[in-house]
KEMAR-278216 format. One line per 8 residues: number of its first residue (from 0); their letters; for each residue y, x, z of C-alpha. Coordinates in Angstrom, 1 decimal, always signed. Layout:
N
NUM> a> Y X Z; ...
***
This chain:
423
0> xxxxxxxx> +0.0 +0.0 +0.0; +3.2 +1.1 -0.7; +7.3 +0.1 -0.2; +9.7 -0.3 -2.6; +12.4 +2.1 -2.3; +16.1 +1.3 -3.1; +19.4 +3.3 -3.2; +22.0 +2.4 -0.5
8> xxxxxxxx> +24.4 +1.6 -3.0; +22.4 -1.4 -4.3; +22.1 -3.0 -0.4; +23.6 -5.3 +1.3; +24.5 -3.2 +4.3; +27.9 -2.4 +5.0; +28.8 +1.2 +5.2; +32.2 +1.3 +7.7
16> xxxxxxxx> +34.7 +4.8 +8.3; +36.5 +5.2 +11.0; +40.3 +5.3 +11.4; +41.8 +8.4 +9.9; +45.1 +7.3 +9.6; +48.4 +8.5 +11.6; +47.0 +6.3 +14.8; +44.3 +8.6 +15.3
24> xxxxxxxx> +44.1 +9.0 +18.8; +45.0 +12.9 +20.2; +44.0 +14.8 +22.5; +46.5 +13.9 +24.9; +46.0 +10.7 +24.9; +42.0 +10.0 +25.6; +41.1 +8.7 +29.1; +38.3 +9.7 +31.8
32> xxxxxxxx> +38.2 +5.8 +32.1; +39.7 +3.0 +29.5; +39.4 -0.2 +27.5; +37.9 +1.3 +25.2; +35.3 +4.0 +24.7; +35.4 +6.3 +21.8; +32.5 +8.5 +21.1; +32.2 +12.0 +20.7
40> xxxxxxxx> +29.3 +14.1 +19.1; +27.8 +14.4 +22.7; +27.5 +10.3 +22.6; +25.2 +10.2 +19.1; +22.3 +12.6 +19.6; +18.8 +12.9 +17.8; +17.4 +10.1 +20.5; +19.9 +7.8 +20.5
48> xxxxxxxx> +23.2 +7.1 +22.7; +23.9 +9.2 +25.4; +26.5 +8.9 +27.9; +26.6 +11.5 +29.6; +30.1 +12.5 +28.9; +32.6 +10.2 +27.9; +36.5 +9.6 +26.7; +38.4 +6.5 +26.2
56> xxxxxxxx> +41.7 +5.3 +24.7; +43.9 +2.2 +25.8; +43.7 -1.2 +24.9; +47.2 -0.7 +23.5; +45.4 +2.3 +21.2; +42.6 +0.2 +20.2; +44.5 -2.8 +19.2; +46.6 -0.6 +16.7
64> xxxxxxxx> +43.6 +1.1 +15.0; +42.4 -0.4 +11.8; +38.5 +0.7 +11.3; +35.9 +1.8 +13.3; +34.9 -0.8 +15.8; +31.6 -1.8 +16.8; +29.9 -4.4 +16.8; +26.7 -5.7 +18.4
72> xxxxxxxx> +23.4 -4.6 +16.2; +25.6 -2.0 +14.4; +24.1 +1.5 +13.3; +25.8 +4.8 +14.2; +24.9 +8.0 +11.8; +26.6 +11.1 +12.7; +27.8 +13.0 +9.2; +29.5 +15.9 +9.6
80> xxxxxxxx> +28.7 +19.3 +11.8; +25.4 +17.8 +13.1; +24.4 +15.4 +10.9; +22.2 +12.7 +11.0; +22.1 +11.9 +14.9; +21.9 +7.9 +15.4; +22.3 +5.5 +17.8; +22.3 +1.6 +18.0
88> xxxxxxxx> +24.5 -0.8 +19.6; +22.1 -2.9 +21.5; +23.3 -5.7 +24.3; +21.7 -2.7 +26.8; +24.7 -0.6 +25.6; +26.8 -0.4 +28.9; +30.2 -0.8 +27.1; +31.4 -3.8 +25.7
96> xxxxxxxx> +34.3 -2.0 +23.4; +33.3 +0.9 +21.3; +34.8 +3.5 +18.1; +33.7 +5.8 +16.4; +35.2 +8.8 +15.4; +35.6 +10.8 +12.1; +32.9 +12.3 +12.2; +30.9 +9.3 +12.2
104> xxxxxxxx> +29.7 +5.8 +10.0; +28.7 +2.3 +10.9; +26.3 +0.6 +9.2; +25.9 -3.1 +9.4; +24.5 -5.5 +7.8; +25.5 -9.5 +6.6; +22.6 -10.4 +7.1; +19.0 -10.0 +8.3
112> xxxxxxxx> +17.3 -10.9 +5.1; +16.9 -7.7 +3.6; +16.9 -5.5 +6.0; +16.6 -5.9 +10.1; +19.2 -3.4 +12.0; +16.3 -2.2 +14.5; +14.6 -1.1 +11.3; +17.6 +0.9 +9.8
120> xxxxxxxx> +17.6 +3.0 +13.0; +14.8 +3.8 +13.0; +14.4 +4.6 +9.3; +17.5 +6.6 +9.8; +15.4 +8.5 +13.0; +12.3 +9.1 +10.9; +11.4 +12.2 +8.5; +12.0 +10.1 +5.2
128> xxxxxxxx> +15.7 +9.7 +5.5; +16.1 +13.3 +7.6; +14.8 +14.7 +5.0; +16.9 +13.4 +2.6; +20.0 +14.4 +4.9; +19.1 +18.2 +4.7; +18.9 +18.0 +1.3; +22.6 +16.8 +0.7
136> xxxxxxxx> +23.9 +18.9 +3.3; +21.4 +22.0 +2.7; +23.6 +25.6 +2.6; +26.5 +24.0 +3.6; +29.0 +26.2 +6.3; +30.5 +22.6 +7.1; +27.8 +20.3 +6.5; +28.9 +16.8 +5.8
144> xxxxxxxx> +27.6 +13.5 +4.2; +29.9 +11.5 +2.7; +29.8 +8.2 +1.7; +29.3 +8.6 -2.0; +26.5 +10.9 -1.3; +24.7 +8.2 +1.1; +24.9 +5.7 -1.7; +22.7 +7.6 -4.1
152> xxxxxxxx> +20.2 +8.2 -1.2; +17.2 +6.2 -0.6; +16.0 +3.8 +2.3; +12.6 +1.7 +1.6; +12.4 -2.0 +1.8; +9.0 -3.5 +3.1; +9.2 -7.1 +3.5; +11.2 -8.7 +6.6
160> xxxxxxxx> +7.8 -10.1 +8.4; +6.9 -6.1 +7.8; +9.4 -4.9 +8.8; +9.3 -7.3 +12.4; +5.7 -5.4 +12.9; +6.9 -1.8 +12.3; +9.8 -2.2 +14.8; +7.4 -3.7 +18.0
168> xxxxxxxx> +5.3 -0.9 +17.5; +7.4 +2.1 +17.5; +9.8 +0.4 +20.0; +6.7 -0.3 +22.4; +6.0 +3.3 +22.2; +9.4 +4.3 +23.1; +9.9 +1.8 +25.6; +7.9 +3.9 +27.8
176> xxxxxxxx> +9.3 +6.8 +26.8; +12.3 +5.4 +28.4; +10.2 +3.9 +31.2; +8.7 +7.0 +32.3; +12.5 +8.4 +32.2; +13.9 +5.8 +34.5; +10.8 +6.7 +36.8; +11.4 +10.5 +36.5
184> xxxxxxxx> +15.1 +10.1 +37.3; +14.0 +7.7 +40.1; +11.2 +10.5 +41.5; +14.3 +13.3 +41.0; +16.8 +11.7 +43.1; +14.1 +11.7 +45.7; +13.0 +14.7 +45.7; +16.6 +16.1 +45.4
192> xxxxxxxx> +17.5 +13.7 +48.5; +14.2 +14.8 +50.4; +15.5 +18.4 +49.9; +19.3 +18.1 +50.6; +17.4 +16.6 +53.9; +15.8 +19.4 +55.1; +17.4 +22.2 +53.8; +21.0 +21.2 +53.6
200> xxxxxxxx> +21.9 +18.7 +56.5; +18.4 +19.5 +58.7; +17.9 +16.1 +59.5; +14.0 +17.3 +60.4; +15.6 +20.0 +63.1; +18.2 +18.1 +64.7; +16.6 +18.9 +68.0; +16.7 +22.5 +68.2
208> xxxxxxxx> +19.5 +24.5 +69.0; +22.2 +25.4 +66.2; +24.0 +28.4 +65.2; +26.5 +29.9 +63.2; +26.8 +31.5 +59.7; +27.9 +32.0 +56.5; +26.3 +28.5 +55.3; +27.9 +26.9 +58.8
216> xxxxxxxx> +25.5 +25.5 +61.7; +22.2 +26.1 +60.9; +18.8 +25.9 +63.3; +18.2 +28.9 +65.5; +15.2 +30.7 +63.7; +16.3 +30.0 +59.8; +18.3 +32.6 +58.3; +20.8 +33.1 +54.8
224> xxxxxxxx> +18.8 +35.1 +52.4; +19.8 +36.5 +49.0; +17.3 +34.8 +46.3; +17.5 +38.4 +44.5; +15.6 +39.7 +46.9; +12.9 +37.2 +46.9; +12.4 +35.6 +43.7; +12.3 +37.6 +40.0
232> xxxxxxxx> +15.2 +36.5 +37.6; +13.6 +37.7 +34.0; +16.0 +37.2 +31.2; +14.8 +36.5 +27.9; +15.1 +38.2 +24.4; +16.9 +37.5 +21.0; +14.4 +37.4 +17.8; +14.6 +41.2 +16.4
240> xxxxxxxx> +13.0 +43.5 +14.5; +12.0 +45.3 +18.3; +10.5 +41.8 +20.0; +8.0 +40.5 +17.9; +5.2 +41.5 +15.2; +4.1 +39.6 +12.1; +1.8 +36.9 +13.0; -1.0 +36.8 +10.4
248> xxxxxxxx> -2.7 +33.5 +12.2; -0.2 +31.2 +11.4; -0.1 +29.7 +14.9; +4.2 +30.2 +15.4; +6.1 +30.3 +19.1; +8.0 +28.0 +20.3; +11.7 +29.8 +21.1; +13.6 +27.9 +23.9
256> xxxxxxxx> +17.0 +28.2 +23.5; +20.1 +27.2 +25.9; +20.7 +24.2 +24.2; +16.7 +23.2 +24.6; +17.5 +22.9 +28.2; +18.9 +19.6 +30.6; +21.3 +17.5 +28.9; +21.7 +17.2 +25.2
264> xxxxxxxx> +18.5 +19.2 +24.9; +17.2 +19.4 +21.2; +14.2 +20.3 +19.4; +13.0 +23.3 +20.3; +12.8 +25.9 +17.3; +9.2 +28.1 +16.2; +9.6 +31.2 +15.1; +7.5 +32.3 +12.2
272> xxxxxxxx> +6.8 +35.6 +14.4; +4.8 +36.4 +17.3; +6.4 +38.2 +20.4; +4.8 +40.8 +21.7; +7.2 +40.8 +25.0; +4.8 +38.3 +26.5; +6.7 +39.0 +29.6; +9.3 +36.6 +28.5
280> xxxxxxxx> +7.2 +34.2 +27.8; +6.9 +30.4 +29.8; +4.5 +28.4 +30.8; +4.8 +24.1 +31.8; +6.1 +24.1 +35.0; +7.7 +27.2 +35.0; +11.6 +27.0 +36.0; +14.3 +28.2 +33.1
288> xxxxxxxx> +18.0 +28.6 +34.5; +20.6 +28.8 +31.6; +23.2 +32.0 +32.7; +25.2 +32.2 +29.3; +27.0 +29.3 +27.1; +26.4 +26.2 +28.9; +25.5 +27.7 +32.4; +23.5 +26.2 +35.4
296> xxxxxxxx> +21.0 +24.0 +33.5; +17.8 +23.8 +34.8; +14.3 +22.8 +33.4; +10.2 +23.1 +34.0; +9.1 +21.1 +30.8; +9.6 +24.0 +27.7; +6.7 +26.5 +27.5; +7.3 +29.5 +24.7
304> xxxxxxxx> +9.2 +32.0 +24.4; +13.3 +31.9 +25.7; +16.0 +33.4 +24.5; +18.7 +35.6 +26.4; +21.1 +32.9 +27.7; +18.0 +31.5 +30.2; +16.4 +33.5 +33.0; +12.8 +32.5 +34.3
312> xxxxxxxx> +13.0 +32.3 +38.1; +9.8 +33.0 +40.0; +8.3 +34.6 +43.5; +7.9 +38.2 +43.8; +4.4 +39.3 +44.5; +4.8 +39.4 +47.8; +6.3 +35.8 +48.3; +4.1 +34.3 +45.0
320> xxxxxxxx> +1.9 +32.2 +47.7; +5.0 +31.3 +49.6; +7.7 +29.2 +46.8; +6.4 +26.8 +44.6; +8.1 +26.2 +41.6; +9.2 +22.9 +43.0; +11.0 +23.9 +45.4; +12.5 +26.6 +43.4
328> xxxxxxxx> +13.5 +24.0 +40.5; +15.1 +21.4 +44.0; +17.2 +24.7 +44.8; +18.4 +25.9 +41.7; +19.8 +22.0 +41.3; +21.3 +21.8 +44.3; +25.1 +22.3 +44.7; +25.3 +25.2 +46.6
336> xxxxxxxx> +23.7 +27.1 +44.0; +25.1 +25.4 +41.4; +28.5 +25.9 +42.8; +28.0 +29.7 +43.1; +26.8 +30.2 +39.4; +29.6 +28.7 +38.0; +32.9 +30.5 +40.9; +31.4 +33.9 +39.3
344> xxxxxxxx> +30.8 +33.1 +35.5; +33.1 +35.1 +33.4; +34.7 +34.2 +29.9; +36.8 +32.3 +28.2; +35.4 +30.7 +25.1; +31.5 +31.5 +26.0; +30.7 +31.8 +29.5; +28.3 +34.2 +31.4
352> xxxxxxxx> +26.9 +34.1 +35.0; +24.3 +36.6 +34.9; +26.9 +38.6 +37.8; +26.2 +35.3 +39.6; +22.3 +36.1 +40.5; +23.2 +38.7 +43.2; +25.5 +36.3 +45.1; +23.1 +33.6 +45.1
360> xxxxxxxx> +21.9 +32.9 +48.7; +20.3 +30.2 +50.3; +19.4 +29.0 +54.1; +15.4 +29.5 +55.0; +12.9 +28.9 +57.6; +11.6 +32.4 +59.6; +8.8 +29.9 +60.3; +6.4 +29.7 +57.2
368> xxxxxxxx> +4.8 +26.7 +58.6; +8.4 +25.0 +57.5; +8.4 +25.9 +54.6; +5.1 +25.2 +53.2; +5.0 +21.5 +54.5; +8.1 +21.0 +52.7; +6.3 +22.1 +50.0; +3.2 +19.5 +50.6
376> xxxxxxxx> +6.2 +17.0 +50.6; +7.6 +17.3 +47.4; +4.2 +18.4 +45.5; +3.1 +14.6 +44.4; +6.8 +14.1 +43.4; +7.1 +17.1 +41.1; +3.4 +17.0 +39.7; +4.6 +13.1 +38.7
384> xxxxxxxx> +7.4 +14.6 +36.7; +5.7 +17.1 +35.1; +2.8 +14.2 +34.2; +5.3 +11.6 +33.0; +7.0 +14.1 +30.8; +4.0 +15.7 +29.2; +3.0 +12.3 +28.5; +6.2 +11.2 +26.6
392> xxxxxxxx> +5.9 +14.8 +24.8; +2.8 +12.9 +22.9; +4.1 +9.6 +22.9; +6.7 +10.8 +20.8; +4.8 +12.9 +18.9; +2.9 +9.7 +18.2; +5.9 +7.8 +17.7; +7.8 +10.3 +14.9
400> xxxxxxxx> +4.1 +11.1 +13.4; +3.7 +6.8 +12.5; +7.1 +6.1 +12.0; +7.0 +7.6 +8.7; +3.6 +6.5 +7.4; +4.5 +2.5 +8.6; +7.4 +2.9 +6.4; +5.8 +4.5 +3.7
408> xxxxxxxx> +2.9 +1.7 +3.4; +0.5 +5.0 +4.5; -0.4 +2.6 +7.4; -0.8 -0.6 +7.0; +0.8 -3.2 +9.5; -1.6 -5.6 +10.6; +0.7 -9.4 +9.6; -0.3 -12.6 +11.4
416> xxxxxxx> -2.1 -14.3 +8.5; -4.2 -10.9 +9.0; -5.3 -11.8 +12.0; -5.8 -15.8 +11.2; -8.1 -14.5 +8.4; -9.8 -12.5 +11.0; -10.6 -15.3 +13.1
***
């Protein structure tokens, strides 16, 4: 079975710019908090809206701008710089007024009887129209896709009852992707509030006696440590001629980059070479600290090999049975440590921390017992984490891999009268 493909240009969707006009809003005069929100590349990522980080403009501002407003079921495709990043403007969208900005084009449609919105964004998501985008924009120093360019692309056109089927199914998969996220935020904030607990207001200690130092009151028999001198900060490499040799099994490395890491993470990239440094290498659970670009980011879920900017943080042989990696990952997101790795990063336009590791300290038990029934504490939290997010890793390997053959007719989507026939 296969789809009928058709170029943009002879659809009924609606391609819509943004304002580019004089009332373009400046820099001076977006918001922390508005009216109105208008997005930024950090809003339209490879998976959707994220809102992370967000300007606004006044109702005043919006009224007087001509283009660009969203409405409900409307399509967002990113098209210049990073393009082809989408998102959708679903009723779970916590903003009722939204733009877009220049970078940026709405798609909508009048009607749903050639084409259902939920479908386009995900067509616009799969390999068949990505694809397509790094084609146009291949080679390019600027990359953009424009308009006209869009119109002579491609989008295929199953029928509506078709195209109904291939939207549950991918969106049941990713509704628990996103389930398993809200959980793993949920199971974060605990552990983060078990840890702040014990190691930051010493709620658990309350009844011993108290004393003084750099951190303030602390319990009698705890003392400030430097983490230099008790955990292993190994910084990365940069793909070069001296890090890897040519790997003649085919089987690439994954190389985790700053931007791989926390918020905004994307794809991670394989490099066509094998390192032979396997002392920067990572393994799933292990915790990656970003100390260069976007410092202070923290992560256990890449596994590969990391780049410069990141530094793996692990026990020295004589403390390996003493952290686990959980509480290591707790610390390193706490906002003492946090607060330190930013006070002593250096640079202007790209910053770098790695000065910060030697002034990073951090209160501790003398008592091992302490520590290690923290540790048996947080374990089932952590080891829930880890389990939720391995298990979107293939749920979304499962989702990208069918996405593209449901399109394509490859797999065939079971209809009702299918089933009826069954019976």
């Amino acid at each position: 079975m296969s789809f009928k493909s058709v170029k943009f240009k002879d659809t009924k969707i609606n391609i819509i710019d943004g304002d580019r006009g004089k009332n373009y809003p400046s820099q001076n005069e977006y918001l922390e908090d508005g009216y109105c929100l208008f997005l930024n590349a950090k809003n339209v990522t490879d998976s959707g809206f994220k809102f992370n980080k967000t300007k606004f403009i006044t109702k005043e501002k919006d009224d007087i701008l001509r283009k660009g407003k969203l409405e409900k079921e409307d399509v967002v495709l990113t098209t210049r710089g990073t393009v082809g990043n989408v998102g959708f403007f679903t009723n779970g969208i916590p903003y009722k007024n939204i733009r877009i900005n220049s970078g940026m084009l709405i798609f909508r449609l009048e009607n749903h009887k050639e084409f259902l919105p939920e479908y386009i964004y995900w067509y616009f998501r799969s390999d068949l129209f990505q694809n397509q985008i790094k084609q146009y924009v291949s080679g390019s120093a600027q990359p953009q896709l424009p308009v006209k360019t869009i119109n002579e692309m491609e989008i295929l056109k199953p029928d509506i009852e078709v195209q109904k089927k291939i939207v549950k199914i991918v969106s049941s998969i990713n509704k628990k992707v996103l389930n398993n996220n809200r959980m793993n935020k949920t199971l974060e904030e605990i552990g983060q509030a078990i840890y702040k607990n014990w190691f930051v207001d010493f709620e658990p200690f309350q009844d011993e006696e108290f004393v003084d130092s750099e951190f303030g009151l602390i319990p009698k028999g705890w003392e400030i440590k430097k983490l230099d001198k008790l955990f292993n900060f190994k910084r990365g490499i940069e793909p070069g001629s001296k890090n890897y040799e040519e790997n003649k099994q085919k089987n690439n490395v994954k190389f985790i980059r700053v931007g791989d890491v926390g918020e905004g993470s994307r794809e991670t990239v394989f490099i066509d070479k094998k390192f032979i440094k396997k002392e920067k290498y990572c393994n799933y659970g292990d915790v990656l600290v970003s100390f260069d670009a976007t410092i202070g980011r923290v992560t256990m879920i890449q596994e590969g090999c990391y780049n410069s900017g990141l530094k793996r943080i692990y026990p020295k042989k004589e403390y390996k049975d003493l952290f686990s990696n959980g509480l290591i990952y707790l610390m390193m997101k706490s906002d003492n440590i946090q607060n330190t790795i930013n006070k002593y990063a250096a640079g202007t336009t790209i910053l770098h921390a790695s000065k910060s590791v030697k002034h990073l300290q951090h209160p501790f038990p003398k008592n091992d017992d302490i520590l290690i029934n923290f540790q048996k504490k947080i374990k089932p939290i952590i080891k829930k984490i880890l389990l939720n997010k391995k298990e979107n890793k293939s749920l979304k390997q499962l989702r990208d891999s069918l996405l593209p053959k449901l399109m394509s007719g490859e797999i065939r989507v079971p209809l009702d009268e299918d089933a009826k026939e069954v019976n």
